[in-house]
PyMOL Python script that loads the backbone (N, CA, C, O; Angstrom):
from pymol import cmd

cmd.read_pdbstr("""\
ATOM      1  N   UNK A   1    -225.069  86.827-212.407  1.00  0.00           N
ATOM      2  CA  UNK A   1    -224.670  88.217-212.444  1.00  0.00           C
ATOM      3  C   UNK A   1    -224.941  88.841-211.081  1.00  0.00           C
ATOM      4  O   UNK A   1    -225.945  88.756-210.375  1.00  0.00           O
ATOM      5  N   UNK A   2    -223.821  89.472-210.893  1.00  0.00           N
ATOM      6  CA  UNK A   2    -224.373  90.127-209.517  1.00  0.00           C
ATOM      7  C   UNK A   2    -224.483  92.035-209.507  1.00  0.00           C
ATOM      8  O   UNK A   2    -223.888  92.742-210.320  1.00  0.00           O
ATOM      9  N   UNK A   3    -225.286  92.499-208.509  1.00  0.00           N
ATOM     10  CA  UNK A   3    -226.023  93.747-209.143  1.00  0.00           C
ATOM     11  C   UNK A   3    -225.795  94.565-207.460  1.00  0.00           C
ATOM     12  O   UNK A   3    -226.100  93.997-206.411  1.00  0.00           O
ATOM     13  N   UNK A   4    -225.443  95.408-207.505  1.00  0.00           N
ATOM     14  CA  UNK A   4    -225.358  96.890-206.408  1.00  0.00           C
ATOM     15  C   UNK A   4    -226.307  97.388-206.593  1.00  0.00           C
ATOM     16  O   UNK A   4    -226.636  97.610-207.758  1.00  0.00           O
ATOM     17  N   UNK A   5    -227.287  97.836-205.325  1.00  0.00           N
ATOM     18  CA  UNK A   5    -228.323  99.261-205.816  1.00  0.00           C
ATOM     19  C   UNK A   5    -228.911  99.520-203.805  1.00  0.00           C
ATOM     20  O   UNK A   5    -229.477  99.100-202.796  1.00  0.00           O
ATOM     21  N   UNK A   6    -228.432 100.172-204.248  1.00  0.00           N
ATOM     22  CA  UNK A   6    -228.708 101.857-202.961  1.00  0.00           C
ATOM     23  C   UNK A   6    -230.423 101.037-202.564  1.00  0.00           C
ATOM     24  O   UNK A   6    -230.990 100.336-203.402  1.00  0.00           O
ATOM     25  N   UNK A   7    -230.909 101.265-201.414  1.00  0.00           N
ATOM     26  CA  UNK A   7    -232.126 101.205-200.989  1.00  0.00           C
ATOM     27  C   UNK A   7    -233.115 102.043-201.351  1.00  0.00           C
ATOM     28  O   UNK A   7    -232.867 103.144-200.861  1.00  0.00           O
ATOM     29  N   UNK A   8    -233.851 102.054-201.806  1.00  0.00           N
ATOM     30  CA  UNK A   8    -234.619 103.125-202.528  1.00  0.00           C
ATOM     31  C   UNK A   8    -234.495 103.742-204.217  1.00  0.00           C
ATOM     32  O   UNK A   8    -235.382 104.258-204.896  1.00  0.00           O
ATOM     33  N   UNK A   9    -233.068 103.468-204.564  1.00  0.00           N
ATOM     34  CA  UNK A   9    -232.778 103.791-206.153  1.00  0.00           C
ATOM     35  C   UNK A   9    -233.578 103.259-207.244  1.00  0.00           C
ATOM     36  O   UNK A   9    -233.938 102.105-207.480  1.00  0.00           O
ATOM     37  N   UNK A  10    -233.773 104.332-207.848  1.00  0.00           N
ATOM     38  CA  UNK A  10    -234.555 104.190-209.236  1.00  0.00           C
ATOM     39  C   UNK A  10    -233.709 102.950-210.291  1.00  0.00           C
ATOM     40  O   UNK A  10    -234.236 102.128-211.040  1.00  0.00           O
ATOM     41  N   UNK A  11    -232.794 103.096-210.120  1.00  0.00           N
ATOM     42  CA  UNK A  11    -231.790 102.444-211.204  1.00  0.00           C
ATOM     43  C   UNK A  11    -230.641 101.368-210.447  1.00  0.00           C
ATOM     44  O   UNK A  11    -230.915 101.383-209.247  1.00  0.00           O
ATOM     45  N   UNK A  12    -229.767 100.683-210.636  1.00  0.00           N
ATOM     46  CA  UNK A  12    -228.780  99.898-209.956  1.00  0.00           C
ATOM     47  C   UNK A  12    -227.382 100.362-209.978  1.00  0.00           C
ATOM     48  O   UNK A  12    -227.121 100.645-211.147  1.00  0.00           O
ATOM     49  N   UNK A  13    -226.798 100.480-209.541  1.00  0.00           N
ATOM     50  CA  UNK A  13    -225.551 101.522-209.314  1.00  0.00           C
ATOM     51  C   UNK A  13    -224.427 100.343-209.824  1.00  0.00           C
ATOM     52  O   UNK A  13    -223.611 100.908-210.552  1.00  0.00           O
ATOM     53  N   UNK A  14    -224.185  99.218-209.714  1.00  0.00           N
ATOM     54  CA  UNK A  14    -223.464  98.421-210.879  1.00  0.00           C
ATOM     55  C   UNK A  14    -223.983  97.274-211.134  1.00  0.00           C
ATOM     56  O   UNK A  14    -224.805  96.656-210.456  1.00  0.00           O
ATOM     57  N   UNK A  15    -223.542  97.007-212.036  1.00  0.00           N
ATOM     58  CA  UNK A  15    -223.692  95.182-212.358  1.00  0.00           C
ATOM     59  C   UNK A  15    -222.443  94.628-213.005  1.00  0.00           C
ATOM     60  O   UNK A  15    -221.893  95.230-213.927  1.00  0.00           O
ATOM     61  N   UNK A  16    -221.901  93.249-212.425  1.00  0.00           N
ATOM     62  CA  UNK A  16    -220.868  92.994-212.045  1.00  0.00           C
ATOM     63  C   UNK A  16    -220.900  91.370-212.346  1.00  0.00           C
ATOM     64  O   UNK A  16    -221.896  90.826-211.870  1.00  0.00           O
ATOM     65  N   UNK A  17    -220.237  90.732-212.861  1.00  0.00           N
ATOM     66  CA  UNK A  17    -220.135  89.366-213.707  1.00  0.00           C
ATOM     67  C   UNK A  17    -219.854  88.400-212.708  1.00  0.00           C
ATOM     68  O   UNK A  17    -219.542  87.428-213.396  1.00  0.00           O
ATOM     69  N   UNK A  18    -219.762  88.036-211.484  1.00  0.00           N
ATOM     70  CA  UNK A  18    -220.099  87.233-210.386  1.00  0.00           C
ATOM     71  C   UNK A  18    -220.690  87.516-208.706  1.00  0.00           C
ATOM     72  O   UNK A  18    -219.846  87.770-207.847  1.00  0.00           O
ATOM     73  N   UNK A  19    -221.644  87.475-208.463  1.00  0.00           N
ATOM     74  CA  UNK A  19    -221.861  88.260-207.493  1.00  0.00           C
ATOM     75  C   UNK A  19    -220.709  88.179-206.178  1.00  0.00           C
ATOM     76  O   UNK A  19    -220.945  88.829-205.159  1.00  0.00           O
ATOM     77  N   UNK A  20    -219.632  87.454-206.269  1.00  0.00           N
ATOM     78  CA  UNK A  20    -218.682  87.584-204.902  1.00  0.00           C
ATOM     79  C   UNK A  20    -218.299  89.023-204.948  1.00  0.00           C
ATOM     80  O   UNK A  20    -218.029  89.753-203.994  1.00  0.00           O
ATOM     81  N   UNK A  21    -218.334  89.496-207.060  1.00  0.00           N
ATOM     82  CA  UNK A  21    -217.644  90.830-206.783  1.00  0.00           C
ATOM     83  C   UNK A  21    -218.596  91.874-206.109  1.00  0.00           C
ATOM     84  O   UNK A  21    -218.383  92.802-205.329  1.00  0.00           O
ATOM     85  N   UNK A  22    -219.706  91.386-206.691  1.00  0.00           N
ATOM     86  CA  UNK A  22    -221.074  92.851-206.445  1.00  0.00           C
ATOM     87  C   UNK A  22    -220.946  92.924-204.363  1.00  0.00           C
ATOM     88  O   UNK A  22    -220.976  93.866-203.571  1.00  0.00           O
ATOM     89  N   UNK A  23    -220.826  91.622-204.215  1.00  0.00           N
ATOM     90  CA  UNK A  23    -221.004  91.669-202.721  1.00  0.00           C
ATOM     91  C   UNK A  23    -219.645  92.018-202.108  1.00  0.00           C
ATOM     92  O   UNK A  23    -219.667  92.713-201.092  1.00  0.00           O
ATOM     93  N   UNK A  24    -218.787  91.730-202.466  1.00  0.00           N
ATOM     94  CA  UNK A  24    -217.510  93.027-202.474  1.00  0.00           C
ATOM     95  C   UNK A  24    -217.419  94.281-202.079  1.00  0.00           C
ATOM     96  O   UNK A  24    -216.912  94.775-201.072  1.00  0.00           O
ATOM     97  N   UNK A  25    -218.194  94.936-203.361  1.00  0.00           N
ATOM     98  CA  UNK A  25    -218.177  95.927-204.080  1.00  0.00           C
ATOM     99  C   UNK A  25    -219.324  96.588-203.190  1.00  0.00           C
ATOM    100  O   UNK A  25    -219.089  97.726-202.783  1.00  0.00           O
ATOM    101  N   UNK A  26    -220.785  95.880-202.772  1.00  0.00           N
ATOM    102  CA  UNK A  26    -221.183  96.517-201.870  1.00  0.00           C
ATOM    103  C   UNK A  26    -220.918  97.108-200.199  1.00  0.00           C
ATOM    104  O   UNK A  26    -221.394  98.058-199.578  1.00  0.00           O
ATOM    105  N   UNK A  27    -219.832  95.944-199.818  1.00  0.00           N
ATOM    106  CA  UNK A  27    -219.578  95.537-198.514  1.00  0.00           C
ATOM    107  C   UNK A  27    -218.467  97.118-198.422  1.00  0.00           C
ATOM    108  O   UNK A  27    -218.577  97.855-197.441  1.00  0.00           O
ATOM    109  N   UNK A  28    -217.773  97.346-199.207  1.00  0.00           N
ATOM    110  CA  UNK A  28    -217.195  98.470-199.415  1.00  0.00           C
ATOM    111  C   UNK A  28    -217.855  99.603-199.222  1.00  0.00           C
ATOM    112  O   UNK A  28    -217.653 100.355-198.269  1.00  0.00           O
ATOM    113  N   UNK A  29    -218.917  99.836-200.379  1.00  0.00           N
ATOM    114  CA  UNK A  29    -220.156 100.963-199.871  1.00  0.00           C
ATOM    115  C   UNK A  29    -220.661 101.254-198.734  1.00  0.00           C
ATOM    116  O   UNK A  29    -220.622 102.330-198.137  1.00  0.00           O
ATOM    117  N   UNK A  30    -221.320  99.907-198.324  1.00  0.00           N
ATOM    118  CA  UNK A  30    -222.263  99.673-196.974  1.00  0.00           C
ATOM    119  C   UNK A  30    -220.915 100.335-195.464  1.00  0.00           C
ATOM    120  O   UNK A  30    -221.207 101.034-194.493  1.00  0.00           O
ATOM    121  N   UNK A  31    -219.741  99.851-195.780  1.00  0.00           N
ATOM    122  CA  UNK A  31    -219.031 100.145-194.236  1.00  0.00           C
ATOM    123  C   UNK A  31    -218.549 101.820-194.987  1.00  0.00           C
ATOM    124  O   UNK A  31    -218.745 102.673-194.122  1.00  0.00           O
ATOM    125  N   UNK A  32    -218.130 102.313-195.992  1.00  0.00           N
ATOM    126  CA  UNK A  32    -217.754 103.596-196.143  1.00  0.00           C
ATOM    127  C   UNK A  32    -219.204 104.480-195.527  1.00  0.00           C
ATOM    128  O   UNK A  32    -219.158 105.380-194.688  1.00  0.00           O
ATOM    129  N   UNK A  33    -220.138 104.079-196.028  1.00  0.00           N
ATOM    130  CA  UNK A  33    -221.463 104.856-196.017  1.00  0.00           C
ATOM    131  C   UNK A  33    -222.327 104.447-194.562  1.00  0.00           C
ATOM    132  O   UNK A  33    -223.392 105.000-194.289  1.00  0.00           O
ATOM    133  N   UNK A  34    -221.875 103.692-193.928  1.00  0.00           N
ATOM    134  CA  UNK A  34    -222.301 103.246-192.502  1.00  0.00           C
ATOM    135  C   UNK A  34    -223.982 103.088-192.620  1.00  0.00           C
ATOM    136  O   UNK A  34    -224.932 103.640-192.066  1.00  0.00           O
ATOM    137  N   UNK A  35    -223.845 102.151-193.530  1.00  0.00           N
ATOM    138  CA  UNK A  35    -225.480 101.185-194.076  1.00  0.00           C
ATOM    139  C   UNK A  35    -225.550  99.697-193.488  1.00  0.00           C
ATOM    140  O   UNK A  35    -224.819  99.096-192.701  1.00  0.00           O
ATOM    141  N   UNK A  36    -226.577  99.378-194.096  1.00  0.00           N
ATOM    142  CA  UNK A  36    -226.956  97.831-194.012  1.00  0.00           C
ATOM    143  C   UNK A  36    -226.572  97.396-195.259  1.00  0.00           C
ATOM    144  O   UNK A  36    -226.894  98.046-196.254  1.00  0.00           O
ATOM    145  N   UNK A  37    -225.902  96.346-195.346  1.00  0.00           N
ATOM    146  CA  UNK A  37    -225.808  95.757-196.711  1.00  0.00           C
ATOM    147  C   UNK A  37    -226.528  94.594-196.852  1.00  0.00           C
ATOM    148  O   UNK A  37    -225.646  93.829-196.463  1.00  0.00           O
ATOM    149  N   UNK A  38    -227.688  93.698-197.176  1.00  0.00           N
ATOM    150  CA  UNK A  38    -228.216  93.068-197.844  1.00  0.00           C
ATOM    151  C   UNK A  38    -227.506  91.937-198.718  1.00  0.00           C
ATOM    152  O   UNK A  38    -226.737  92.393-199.564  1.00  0.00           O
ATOM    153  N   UNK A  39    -227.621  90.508-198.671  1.00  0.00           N
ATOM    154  CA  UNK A  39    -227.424  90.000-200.048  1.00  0.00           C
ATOM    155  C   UNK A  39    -228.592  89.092-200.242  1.00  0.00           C
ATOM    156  O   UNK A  39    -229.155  88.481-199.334  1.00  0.00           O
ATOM    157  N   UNK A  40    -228.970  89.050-201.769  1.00  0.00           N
ATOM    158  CA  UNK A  40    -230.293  88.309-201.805  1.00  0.00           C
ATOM    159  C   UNK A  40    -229.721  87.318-203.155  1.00  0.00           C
ATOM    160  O   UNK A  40    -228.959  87.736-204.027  1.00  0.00           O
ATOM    161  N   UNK A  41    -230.310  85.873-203.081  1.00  0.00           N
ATOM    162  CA  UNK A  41    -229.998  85.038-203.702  1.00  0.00           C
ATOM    163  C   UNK A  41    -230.750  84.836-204.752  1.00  0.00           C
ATOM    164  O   UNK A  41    -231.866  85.348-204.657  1.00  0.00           O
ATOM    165  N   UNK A  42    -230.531  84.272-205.716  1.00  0.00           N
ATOM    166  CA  UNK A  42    -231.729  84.239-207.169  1.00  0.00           C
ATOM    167  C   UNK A  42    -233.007  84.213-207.216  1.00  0.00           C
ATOM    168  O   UNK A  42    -233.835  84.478-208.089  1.00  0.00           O
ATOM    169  N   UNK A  43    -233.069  83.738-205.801  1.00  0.00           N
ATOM    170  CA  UNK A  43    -234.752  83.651-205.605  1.00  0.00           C
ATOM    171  C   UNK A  43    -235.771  84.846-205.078  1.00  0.00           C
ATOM    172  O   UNK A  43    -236.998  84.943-205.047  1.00  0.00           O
ATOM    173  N   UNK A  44    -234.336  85.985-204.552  1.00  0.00           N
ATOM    174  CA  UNK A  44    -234.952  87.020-203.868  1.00  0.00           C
ATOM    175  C   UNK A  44    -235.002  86.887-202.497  1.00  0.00           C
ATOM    176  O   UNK A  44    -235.583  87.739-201.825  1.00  0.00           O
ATOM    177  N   UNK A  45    -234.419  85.835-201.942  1.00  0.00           N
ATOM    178  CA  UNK A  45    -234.506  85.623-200.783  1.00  0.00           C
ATOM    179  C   UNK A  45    -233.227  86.617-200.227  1.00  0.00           C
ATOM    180  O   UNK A  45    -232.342  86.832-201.054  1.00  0.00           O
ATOM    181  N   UNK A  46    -233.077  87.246-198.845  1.00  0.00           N
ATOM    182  CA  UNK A  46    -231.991  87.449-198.148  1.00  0.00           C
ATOM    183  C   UNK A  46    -231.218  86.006-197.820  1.00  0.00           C
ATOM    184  O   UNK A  46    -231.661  84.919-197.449  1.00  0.00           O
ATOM    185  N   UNK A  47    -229.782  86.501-198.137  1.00  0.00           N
ATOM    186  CA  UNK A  47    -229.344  85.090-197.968  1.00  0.00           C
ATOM    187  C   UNK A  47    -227.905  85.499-196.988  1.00  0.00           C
ATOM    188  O   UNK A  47    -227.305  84.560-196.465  1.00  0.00           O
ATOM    189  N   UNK A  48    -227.344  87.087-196.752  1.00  0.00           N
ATOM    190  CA  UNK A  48    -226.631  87.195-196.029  1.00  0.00           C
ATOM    191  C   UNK A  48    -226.941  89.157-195.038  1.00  0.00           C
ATOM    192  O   UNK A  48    -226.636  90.114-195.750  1.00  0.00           O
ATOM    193  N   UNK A  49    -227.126  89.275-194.542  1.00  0.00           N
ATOM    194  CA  UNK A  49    -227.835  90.942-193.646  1.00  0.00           C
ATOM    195  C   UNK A  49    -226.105  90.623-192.879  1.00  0.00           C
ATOM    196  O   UNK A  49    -225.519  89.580-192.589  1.00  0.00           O
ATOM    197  N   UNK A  50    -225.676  92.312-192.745  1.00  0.00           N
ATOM    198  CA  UNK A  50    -224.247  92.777-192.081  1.00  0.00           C
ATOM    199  C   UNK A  50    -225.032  94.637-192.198  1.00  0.00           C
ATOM    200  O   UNK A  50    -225.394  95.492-193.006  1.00  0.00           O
ATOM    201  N   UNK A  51    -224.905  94.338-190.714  1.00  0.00           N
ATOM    202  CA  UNK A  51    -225.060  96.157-190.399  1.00  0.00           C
ATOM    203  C   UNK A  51    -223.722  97.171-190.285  1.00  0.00           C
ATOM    204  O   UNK A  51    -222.849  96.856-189.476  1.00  0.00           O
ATOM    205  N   UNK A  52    -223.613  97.982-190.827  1.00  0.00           N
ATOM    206  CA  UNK A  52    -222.315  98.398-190.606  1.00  0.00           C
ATOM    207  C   UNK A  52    -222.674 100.016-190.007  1.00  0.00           C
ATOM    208  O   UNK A  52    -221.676 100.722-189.872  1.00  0.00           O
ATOM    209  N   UNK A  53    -223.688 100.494-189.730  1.00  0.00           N
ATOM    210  CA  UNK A  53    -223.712 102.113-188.672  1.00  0.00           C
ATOM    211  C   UNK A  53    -224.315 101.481-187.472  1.00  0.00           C
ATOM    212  O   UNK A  53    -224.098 100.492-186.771  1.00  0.00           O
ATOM    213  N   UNK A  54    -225.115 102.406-187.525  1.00  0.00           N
ATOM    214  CA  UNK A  54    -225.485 102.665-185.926  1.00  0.00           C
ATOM    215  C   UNK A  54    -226.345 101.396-185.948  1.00  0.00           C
ATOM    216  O   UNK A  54    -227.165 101.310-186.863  1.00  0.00           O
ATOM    217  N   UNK A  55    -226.252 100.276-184.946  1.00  0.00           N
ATOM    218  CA  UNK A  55    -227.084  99.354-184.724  1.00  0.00           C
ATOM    219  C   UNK A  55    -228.906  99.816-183.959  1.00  0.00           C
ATOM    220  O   UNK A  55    -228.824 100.784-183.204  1.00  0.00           O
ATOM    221  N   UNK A  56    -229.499  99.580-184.019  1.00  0.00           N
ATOM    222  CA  UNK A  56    -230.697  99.737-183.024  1.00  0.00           C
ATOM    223  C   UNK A  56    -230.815  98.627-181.893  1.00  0.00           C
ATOM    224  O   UNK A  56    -231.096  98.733-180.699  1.00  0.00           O
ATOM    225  N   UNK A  57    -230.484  97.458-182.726  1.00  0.00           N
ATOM    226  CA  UNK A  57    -231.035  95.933-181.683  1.00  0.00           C
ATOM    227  C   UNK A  57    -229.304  95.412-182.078  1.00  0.00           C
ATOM    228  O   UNK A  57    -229.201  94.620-183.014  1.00  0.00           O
ATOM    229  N   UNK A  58    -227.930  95.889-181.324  1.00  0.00           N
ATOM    230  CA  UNK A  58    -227.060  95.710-181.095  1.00  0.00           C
ATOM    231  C   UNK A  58    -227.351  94.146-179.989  1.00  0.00           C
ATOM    232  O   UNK A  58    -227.995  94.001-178.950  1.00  0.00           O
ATOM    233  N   UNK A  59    -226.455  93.098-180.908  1.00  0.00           N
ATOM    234  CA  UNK A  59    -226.322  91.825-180.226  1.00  0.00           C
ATOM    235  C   UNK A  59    -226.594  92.018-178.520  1.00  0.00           C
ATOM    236  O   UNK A  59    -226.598  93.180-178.113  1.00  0.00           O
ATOM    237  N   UNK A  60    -226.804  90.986-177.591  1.00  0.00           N
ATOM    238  CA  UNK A  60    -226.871  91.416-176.129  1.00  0.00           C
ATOM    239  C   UNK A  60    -225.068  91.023-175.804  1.00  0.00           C
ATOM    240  O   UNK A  60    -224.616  91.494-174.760  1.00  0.00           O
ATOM    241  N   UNK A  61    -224.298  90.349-176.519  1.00  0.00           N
ATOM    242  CA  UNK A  61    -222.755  90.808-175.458  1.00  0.00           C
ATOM    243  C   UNK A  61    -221.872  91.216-176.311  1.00  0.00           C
ATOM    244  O   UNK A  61    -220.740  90.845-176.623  1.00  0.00           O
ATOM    245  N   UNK A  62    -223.076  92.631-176.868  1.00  0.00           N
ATOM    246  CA  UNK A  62    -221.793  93.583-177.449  1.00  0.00           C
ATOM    247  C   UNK A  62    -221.634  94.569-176.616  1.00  0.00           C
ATOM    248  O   UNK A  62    -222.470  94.735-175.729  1.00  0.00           O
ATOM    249  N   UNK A  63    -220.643  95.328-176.727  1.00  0.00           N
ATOM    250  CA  UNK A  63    -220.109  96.231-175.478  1.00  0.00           C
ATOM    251  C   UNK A  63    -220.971  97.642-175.425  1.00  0.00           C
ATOM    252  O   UNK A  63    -221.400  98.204-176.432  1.00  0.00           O
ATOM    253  N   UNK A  64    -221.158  98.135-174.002  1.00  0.00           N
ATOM    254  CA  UNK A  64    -221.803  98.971-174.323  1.00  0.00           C
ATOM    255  C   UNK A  64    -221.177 100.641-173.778  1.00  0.00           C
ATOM    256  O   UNK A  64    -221.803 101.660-174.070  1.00  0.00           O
TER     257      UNK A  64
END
""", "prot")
cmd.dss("prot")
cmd.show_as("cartoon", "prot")
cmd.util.cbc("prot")
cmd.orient("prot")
């Protein structure tokens, strides 16, 4: 099962019957809302990080 939830939320904002959709479904959020999106694997591990606002530690040959 795969699960959406905001950083800090009390509750999970969806849950979604394969996570390709939840990670979809977040990747949508994360670039509308200019976040970090996160994906963590059954174990809790991060298994995929995509920044989508303002970077801080922007790659070194990204443009400046």
């Amino acid at each position: 099962m795969g699960v959406v939830r905001r950083e800090g939320a009390p509750r999970d904002s969806f849950h979604l019957g394969i996570q390709a959709e939840a990670v979809r479904r977040g990747r949508t959020i994360a670039r509308r809302e200019r976040v970090e999106l996160l994906v963590h694997g059954e174990d809790d591990a991060i298994r995929e990080r995509d920044s989508y606002g303002d970077d801080p530690m922007p790659p070194r040959d990204a443009p400046r």
